[in-house]
Backbone as a chain_set.jsonl record, in Angstrom:
{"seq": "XXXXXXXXXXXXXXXXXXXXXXXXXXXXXXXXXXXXXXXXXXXXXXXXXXXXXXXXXXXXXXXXXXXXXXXXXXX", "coords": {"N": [[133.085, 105.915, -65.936], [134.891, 104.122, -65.309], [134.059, 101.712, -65.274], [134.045, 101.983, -68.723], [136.584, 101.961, -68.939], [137.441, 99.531, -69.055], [139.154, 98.262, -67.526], [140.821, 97.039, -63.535], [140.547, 98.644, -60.491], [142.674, 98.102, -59.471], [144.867, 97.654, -61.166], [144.21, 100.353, -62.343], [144.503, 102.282, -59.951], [147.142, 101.849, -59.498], [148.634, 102.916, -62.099], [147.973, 105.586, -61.26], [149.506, 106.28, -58.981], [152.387, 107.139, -59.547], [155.056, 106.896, -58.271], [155.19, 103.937, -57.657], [154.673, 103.584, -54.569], [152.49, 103.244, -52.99], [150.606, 104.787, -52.224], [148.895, 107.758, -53.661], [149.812, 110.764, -54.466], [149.004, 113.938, -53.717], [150.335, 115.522, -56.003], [150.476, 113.421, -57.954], [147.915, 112.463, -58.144], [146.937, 114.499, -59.244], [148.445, 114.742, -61.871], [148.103, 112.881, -63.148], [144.832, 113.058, -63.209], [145.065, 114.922, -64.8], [145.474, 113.828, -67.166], [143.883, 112.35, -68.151], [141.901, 113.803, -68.762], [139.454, 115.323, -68.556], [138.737, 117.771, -68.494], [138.743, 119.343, -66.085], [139.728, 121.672, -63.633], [142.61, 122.913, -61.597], [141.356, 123.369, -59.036], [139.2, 122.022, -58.919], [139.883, 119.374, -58.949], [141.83, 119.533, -56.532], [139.417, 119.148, -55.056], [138.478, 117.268, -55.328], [140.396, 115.385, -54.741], [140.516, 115.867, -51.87], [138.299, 115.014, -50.96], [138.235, 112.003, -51.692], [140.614, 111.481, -49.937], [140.458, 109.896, -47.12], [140.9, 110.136, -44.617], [142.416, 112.06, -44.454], [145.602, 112.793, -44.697], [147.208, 113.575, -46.63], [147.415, 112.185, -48.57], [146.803, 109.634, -50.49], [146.042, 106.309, -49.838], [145.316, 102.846, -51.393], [143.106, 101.304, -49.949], [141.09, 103.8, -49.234], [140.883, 105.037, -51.995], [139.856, 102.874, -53.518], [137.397, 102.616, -52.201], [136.028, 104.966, -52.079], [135.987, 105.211, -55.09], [134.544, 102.559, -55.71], [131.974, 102.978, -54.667], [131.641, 105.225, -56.865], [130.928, 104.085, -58.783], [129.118, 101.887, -57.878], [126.62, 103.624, -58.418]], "CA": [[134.346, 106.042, -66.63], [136.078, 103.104, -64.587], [133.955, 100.761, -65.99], [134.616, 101.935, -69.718], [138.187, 101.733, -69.139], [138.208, 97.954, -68.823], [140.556, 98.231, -66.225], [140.472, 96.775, -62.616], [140.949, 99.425, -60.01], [144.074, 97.601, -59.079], [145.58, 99.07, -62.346], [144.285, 102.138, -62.067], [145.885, 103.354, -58.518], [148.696, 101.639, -59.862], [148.532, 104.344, -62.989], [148.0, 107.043, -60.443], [150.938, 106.049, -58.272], [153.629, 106.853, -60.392], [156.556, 106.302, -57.909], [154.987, 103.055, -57.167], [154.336, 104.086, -52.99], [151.207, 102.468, -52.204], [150.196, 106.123, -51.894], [149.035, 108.609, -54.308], [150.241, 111.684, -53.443], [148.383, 115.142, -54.293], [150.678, 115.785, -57.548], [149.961, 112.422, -58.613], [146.692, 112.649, -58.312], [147.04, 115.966, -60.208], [149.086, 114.731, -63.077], [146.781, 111.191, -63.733], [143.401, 113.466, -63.659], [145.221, 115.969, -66.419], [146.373, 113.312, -68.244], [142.304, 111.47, -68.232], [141.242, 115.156, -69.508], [137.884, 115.51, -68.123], [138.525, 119.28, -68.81], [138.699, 119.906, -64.979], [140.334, 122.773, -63.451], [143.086, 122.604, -60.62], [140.867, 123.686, -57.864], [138.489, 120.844, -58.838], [140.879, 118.155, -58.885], [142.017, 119.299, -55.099], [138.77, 119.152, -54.047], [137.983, 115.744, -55.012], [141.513, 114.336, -53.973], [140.171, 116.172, -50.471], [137.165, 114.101, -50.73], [138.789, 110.712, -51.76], [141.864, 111.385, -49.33], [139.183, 110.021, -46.603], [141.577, 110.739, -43.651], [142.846, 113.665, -44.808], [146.824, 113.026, -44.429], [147.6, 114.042, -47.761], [148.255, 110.865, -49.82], [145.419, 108.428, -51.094], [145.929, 104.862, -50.069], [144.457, 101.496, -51.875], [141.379, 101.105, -49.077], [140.689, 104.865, -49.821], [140.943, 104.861, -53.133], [138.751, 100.983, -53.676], [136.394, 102.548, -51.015], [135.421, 106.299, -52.916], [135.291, 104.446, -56.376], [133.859, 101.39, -55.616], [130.908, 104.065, -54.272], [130.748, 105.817, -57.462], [130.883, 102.629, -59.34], [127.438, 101.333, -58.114], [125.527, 104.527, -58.038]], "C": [[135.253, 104.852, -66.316], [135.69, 102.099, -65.225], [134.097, 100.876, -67.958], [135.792, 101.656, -70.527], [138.405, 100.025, -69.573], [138.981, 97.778, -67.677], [140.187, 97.905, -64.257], [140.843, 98.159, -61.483], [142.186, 98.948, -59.161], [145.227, 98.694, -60.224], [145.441, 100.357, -62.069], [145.109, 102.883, -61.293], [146.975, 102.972, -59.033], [148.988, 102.798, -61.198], [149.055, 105.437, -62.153], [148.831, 106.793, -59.539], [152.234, 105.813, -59.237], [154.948, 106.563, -59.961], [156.115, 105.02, -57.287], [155.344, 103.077, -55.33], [154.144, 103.259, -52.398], [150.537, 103.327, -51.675], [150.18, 106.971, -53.194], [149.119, 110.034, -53.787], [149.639, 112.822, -54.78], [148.989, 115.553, -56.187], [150.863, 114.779, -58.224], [148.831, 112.293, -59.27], [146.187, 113.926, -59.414], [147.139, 115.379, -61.567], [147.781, 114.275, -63.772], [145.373, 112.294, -63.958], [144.095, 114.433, -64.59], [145.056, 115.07, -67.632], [144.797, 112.271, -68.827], [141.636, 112.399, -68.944], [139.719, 115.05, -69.449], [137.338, 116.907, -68.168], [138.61, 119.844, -66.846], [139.458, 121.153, -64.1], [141.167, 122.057, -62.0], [142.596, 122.729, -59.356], [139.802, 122.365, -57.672], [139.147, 119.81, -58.435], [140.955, 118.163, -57.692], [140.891, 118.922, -55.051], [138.111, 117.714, -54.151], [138.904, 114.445, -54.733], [141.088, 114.761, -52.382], [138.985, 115.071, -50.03], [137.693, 112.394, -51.279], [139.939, 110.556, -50.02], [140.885, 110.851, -47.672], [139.91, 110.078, -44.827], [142.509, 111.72, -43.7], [144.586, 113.766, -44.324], [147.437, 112.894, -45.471], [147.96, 113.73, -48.487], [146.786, 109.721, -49.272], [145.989, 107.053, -50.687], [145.151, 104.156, -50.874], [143.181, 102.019, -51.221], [140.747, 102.236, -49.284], [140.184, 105.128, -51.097], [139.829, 104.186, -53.71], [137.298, 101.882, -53.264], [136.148, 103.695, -51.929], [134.994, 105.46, -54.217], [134.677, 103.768, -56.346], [132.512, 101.824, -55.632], [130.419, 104.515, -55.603], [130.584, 105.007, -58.663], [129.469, 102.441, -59.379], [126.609, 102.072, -57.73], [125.205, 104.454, -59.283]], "O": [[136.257, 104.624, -66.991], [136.527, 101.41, -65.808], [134.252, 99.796, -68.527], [136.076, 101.364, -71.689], [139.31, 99.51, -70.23], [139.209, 96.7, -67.13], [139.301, 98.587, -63.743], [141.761, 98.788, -62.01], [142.533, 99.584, -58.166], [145.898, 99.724, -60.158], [146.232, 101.219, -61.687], [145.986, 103.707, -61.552], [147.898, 103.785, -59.057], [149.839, 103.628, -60.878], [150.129, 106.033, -62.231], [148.762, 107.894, -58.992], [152.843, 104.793, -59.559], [155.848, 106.145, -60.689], [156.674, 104.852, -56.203], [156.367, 102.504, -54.954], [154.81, 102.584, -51.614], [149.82, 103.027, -50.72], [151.214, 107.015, -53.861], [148.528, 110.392, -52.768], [149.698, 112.756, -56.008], [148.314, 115.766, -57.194], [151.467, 114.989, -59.276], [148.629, 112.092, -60.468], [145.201, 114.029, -60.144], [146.199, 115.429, -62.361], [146.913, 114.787, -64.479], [144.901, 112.232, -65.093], [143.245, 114.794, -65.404], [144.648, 115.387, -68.75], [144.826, 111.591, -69.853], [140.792, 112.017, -69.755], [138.989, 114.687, -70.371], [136.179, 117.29, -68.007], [138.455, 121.054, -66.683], [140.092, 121.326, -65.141], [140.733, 121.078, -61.394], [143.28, 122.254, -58.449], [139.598, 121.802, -56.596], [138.825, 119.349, -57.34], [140.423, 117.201, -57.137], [141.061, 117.708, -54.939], [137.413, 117.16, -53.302], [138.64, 113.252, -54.577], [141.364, 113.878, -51.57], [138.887, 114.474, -48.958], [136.869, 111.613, -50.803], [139.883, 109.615, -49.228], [140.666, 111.878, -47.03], [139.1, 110.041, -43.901], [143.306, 112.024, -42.812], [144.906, 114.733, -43.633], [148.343, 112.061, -45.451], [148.707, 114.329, -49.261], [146.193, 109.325, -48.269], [146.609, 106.637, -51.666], [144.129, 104.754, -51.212], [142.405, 102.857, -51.682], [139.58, 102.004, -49.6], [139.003, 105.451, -51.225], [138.943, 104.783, -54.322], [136.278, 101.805, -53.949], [135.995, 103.157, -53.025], [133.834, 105.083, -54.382], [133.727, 104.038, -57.081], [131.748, 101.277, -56.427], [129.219, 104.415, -55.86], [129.964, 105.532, -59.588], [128.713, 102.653, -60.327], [125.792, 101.718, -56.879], [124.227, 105.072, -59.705]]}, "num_chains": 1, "name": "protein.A"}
């Protein structure tokens, strides 16, 4: 999907950081995957901001972020 977009994953987090942070924060992460409509449900969504969030203090950084996608990038 990341590579269909066109889009660098610079843009992207920047998308999904809507108060411009440097952190996406859980109802960020919320909104941006409604708003991509993958049909997903709210329990899904947590559980793969739980699995991105890769130190688990409740807001996505860049290196987080780069580092999960980048992963499902070249699988």
């Amino acid at each position: 999907m990341i590579k269909q977009s066109g889009k660098t994953l610079d843009v992207i987090f920047a998308q999904f950081d809507l108060d411009g942070s440097g952190d996406i924060t859980h109802e960020e992460f919320h909104k941006a995957m409604k708003m991509i409509s993958l049909g997903l449900s709210d329990n899904e969504i947590y559980k793969i901001m739980r699995r991105v969030d890769a130190n688990n203090d409740g807001v996505i950084n860049y290196l987080e972020f780069a580092a999960k996608f980048t992963q499902s990038v070249a699988l």
